[in-house]
BAVO-160127 format. One record per residue: residue number from 1; residue in three letters; x, y, z of N, C-alpha, C, O in turn. Coordinates in Angstrom, 2 decimals. Example, Ala and Ser with C-alpha at 12.3 -4.5 7.8 and 13.67 -1.06 7.14 Angstrom:
2
1 | ALA | 13.19 | -5.69 | 7.80 | 12.30 | -4.50 | 7.80 | 13.20 | -3.30 | 7.80 | 14.24 | -3.32 | 8.46
2 | SER | 12.85 | -2.25 | 7.08 | 13.67 | -1.06 | 7.14 | 12.90 | 0.03 | 7.87 | 13.41 | 1.14 | 8.04
//
This chain:
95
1 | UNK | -68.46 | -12.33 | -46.99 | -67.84 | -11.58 | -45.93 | -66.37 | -11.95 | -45.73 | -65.56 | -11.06 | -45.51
2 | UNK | -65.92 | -13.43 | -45.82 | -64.33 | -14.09 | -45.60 | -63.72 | -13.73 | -46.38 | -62.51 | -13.76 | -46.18
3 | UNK | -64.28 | -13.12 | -47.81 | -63.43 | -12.53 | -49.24 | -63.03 | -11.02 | -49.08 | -61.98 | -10.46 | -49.40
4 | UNK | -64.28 | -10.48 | -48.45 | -64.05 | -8.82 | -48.42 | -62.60 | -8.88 | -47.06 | -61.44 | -8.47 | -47.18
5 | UNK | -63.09 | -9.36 | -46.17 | -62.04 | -9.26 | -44.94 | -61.15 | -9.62 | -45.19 | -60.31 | -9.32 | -44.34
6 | UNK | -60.62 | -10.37 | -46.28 | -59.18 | -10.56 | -46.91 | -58.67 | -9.35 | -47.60 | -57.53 | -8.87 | -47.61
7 | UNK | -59.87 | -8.94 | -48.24 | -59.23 | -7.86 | -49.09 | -58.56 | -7.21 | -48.16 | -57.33 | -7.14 | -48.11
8 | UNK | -59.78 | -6.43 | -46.96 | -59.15 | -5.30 | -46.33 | -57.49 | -5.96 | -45.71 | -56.47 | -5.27 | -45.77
9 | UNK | -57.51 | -7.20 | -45.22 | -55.86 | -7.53 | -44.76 | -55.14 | -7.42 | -46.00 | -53.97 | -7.12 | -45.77
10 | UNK | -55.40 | -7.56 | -47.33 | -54.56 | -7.41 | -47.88 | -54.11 | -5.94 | -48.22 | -53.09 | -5.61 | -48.81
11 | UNK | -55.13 | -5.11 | -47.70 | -54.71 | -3.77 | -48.42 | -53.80 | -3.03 | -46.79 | -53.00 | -2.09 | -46.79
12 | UNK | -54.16 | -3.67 | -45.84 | -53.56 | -3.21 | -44.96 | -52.00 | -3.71 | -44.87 | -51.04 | -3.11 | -44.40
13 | UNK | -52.05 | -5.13 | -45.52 | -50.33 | -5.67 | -45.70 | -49.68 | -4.76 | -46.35 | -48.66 | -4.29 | -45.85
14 | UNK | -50.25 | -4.22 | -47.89 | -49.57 | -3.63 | -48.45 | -49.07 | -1.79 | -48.01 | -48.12 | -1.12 | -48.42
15 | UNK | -50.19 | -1.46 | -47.01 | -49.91 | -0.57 | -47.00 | -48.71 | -0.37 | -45.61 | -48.10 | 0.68 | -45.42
16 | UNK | -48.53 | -1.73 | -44.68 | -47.35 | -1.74 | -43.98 | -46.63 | -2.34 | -44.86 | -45.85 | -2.91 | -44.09
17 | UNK | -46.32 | -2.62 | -45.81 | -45.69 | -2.91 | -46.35 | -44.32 | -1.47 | -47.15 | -43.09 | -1.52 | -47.25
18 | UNK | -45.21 | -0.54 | -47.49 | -45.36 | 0.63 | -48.01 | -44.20 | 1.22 | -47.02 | -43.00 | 1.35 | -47.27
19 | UNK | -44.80 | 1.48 | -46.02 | -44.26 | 2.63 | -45.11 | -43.15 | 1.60 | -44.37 | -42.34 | 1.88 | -43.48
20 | UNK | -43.31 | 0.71 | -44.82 | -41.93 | 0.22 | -43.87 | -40.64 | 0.15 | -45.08 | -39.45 | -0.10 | -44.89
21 | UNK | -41.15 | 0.39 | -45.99 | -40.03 | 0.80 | -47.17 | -39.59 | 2.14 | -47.09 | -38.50 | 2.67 | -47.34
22 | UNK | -40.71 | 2.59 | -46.67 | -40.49 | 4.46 | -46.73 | -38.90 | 4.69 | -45.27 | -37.80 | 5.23 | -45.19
23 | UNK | -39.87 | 3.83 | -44.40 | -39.03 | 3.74 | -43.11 | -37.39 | 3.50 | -43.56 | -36.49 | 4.32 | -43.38
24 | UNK | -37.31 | 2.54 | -44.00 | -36.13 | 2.14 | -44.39 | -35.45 | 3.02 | -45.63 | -34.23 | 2.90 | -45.49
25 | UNK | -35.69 | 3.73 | -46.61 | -35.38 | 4.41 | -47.64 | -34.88 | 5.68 | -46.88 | -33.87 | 6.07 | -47.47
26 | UNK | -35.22 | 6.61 | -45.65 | -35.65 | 7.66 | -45.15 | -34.12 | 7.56 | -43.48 | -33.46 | 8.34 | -42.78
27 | UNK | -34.33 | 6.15 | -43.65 | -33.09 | 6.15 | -42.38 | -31.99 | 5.49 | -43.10 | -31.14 | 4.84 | -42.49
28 | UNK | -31.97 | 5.63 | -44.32 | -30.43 | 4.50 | -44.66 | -29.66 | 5.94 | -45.16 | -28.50 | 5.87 | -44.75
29 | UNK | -29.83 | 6.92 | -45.72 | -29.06 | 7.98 | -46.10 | -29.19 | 9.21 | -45.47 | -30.20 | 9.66 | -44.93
30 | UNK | -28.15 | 9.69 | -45.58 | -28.03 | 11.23 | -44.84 | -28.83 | 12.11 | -46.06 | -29.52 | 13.02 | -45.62
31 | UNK | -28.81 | 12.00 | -46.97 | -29.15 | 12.57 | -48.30 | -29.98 | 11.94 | -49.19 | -29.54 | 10.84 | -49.54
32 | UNK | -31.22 | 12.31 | -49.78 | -31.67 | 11.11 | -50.53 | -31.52 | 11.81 | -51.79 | -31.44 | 13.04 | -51.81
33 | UNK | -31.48 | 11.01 | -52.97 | -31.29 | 11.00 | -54.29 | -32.65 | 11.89 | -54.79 | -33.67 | 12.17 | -54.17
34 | UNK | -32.34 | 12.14 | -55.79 | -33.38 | 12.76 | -56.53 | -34.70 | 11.51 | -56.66 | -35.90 | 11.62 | -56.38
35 | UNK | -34.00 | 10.40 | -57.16 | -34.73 | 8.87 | -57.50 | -35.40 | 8.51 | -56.36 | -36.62 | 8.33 | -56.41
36 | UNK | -34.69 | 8.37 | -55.15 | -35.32 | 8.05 | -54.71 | -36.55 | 9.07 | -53.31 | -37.17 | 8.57 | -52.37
37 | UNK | -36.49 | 10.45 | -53.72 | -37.67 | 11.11 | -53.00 | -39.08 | 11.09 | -53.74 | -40.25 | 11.05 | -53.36
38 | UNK | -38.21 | 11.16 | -55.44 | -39.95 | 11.00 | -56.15 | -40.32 | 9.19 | -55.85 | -41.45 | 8.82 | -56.18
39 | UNK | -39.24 | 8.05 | -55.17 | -39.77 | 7.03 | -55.27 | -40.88 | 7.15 | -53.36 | -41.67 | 6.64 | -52.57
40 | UNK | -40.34 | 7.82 | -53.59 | -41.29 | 8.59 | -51.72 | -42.13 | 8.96 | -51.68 | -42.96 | 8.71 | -50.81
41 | UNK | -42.30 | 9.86 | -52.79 | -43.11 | 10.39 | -53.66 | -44.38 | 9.44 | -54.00 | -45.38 | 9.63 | -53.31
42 | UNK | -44.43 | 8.54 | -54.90 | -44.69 | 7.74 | -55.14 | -45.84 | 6.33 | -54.37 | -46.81 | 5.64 | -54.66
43 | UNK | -44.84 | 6.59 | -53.23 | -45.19 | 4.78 | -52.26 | -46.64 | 6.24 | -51.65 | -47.80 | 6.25 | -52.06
44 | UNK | -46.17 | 7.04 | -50.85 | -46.71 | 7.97 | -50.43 | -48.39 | 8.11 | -51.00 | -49.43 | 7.98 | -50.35
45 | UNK | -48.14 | 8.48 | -52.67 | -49.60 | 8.10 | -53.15 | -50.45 | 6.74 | -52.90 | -51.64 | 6.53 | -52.69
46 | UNK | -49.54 | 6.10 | -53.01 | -50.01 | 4.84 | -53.08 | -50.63 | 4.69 | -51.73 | -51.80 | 4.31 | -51.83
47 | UNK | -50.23 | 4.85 | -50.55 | -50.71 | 5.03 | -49.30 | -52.05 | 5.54 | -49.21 | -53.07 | 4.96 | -48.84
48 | UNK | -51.85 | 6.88 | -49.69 | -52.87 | 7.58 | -49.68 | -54.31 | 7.08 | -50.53 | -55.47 | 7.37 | -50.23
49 | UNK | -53.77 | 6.17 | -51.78 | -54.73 | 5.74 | -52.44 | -55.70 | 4.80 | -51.91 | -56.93 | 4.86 | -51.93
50 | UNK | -54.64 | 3.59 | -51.25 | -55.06 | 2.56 | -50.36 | -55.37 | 2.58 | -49.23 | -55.89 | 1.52 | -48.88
51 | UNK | -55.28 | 3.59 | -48.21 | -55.98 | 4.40 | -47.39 | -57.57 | 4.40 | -47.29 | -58.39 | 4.04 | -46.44
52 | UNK | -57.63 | 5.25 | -49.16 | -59.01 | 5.49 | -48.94 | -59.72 | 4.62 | -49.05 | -60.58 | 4.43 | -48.19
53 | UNK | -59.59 | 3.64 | -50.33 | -59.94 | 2.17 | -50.31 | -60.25 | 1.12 | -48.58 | -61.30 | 0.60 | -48.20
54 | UNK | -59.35 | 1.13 | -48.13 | -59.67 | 0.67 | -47.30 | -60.75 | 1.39 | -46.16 | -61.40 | 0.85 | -45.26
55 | UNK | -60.70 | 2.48 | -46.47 | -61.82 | 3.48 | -45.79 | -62.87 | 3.07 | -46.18 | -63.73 | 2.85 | -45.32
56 | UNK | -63.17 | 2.85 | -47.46 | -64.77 | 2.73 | -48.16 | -64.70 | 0.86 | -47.30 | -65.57 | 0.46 | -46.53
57 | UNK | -63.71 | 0.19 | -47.63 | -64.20 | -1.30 | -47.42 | -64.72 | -1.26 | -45.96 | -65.92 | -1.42 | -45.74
58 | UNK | -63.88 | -1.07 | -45.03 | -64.01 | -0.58 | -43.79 | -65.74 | 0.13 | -43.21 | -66.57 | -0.24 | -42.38
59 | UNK | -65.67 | 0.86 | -43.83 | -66.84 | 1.63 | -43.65 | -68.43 | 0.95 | -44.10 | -69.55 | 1.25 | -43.67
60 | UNK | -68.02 | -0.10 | -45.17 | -69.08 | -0.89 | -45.85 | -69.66 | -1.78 | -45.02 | -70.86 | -1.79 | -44.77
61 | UNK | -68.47 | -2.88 | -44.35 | -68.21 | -4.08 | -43.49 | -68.68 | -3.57 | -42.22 | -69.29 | -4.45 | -41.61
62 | UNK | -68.62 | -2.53 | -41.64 | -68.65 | -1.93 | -40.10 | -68.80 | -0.85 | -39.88 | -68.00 | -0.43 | -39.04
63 | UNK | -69.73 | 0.11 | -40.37 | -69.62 | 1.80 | -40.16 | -69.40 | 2.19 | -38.94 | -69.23 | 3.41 | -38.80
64 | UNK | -69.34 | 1.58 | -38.07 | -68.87 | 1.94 | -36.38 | -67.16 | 2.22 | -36.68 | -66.42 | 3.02 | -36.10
65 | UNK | -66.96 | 1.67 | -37.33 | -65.16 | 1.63 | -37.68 | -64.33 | 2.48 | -38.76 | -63.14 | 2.61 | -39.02
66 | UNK | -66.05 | 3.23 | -39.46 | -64.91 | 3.82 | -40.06 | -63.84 | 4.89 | -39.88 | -63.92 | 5.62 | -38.90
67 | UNK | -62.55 | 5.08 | -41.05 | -61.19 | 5.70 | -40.88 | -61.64 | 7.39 | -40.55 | -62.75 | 7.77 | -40.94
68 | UNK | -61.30 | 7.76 | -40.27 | -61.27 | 9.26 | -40.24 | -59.58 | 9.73 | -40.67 | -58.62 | 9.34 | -40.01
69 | UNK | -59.46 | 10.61 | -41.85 | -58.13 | 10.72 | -42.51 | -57.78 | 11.94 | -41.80 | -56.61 | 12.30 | -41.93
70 | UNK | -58.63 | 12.73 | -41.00 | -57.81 | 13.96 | -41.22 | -59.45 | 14.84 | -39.93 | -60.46 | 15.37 | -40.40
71 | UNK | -59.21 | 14.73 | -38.68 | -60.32 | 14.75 | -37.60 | -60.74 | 16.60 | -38.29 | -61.78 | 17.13 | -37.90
72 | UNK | -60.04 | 17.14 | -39.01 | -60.89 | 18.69 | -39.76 | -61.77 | 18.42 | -40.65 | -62.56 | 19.33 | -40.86
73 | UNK | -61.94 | 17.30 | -41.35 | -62.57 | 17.29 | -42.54 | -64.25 | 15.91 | -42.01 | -64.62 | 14.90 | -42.61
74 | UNK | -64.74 | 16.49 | -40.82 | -65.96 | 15.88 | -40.30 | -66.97 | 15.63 | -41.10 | -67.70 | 14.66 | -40.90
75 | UNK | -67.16 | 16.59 | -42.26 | -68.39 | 16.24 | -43.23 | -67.63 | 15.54 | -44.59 | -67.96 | 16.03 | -45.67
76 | UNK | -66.73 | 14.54 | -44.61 | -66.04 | 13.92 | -44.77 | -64.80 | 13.10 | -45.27 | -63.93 | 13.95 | -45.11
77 | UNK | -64.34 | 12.34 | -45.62 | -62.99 | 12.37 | -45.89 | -62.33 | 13.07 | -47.18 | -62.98 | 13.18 | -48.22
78 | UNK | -61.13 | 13.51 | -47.06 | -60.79 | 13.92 | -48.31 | -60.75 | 13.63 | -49.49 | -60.56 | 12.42 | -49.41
79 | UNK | -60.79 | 13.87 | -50.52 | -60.63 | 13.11 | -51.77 | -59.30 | 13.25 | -52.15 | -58.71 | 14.24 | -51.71
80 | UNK | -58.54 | 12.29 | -53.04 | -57.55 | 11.65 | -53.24 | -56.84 | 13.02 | -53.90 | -55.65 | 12.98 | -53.58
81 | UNK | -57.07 | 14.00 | -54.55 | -56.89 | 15.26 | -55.58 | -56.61 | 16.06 | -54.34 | -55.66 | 16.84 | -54.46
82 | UNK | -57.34 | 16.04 | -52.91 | -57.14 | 16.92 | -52.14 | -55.56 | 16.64 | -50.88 | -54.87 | 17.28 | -50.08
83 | UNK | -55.70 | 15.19 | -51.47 | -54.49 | 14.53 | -50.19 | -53.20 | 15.06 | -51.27 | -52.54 | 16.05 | -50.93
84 | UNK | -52.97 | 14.55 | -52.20 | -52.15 | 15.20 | -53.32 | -51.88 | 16.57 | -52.93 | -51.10 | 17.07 | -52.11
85 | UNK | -52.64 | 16.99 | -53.65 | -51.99 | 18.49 | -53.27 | -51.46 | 18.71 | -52.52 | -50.31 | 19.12 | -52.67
86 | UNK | -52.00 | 18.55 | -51.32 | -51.72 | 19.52 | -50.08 | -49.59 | 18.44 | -49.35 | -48.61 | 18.79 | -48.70
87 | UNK | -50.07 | 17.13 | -50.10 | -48.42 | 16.25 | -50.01 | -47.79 | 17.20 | -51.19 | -46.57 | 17.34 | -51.12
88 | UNK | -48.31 | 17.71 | -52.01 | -47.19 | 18.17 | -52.73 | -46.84 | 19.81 | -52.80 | -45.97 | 20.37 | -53.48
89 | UNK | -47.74 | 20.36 | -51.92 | -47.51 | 21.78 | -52.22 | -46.76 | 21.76 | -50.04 | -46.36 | 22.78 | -49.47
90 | UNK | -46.79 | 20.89 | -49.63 | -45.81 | 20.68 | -48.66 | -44.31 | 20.17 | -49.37 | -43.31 | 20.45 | -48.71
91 | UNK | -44.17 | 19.70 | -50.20 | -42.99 | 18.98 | -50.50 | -42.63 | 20.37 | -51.44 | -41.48 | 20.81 | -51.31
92 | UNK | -43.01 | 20.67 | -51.82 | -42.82 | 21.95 | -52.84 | -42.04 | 23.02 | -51.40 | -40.93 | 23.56 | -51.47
93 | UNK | -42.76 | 23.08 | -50.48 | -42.26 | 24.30 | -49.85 | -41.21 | 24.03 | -49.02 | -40.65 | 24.99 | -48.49
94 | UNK | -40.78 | 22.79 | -48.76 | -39.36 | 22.24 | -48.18 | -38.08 | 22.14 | -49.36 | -36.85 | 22.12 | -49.29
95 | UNK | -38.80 | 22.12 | -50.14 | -37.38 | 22.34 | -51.16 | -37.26 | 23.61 | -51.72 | -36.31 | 23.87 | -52.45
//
């Protein structure tokens, strides 16, 4: 149980870890680079990946606790192909 509950802190470090890069990448320029939106791009999946991960650990350790990604999708969370898309056919329609 002291090994799994590390994991989940570790996946939760990384994933503040993540968005506080995003944070910082997102307020340092008026303009972002080509480089660095696909690197936005990028952390973004990674979020999303480690998200779900931590959903399943979460959910294993404590089903009273588990994540809910998205309060429409009740019969249950999205799959990783479905978070994708829908981040990229939003990023598609802002540019």
């Amino acid at each position: 149980m002291p090994a799994e509950l590390g994991e989940i802190e570790a996946i939760r470090r990384e994933i503040w870890k993540l968005l506080q890069l995003q944070m910082e990448t997102l307020s340092s320029a008026q303009e972002l680079s080509d480089r660095q939106i696909i690197e936005c791009y990028n952390r973004q999946i990674r979020v999303l990946e480690l998200r779900e991960k931590l959903e399943m650990r979460s959910s294993e350790n404590r089903p009273e606790f588990a994540l809910r990604l998205n309060a429409e999708t009740e019969s249950g969370p999205r799959t990783l192909r479905e978070n994708i898309d829908s981040f990229l056919t939003a990023a598609q329609a802002v540019s």
